[in-house]
C-alpha positions, -999 to +999 in steps of 0.1 A: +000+000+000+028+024+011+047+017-025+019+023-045+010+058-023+053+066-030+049+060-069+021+082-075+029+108-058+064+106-078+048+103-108+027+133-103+058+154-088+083+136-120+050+152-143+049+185-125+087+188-127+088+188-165+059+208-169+084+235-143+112+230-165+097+237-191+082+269-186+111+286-176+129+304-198+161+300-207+188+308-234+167+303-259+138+312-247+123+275-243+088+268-244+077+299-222+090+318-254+070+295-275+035+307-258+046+346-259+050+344-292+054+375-316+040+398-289+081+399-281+092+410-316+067+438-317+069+452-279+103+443-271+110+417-243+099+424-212+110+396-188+085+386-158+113+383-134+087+371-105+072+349-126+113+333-133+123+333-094+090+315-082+098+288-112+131+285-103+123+279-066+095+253-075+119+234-099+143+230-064+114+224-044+105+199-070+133+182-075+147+175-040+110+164-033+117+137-065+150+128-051+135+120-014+105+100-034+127+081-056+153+065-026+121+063-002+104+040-034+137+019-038+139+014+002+104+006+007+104-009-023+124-045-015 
C-alpha cells in the first residue's frame, strides 16, 4: 500500500517537474517563449522576473522532493 502511495505521488511530482522546467525560460527562450509568441518581436522583451524566481524555486522544491520520493520507493520498495 505504502509503495503504490510513494509511486504516485512521484509520478505526479516527475510530471509536475517537467511541466516547471519547461516553462522557464532559458537561453533560448524554451517553451515559455513559445507561448509569448510574436507579442516579443513587436513590444520588445519584457522579462516577468517574478514569474522566473517562483519557477526557479518550484523546480528545487520539485526536485529535491523527487529525489526524497525516488530513494524512499527503492527502500520501501524491496
Amino acid at each position: 500500500m505504502l509503495h503504490t502511495i510513494l509511486i504516485t505521488l512521484l509520478v505526479i511530482v516527475s510530471i509536475a517537474l517537467i511541466v516547471v522546467v519547461l516553462l522557464q525560460s532559458g537561453k533560448s527562450a524554451g517553451l515559455s517563449g513559445a507561448i509569448s509568441g510574436g507579442a516579443e518581436q513587436l513590444f520588445g522583451k519584457q522579462k516577468a522576473r517574478g514569474l522566473d524566481l517562483v519557477l526557479q524555486r518550484l523546480t528545487i522544491v520539485l526536485s529535491v522532493l523527487f529525489f526524497v520520493l525516488a530513494i524512499a520507493v527503492a527502500y520501501f520498495g524491496l
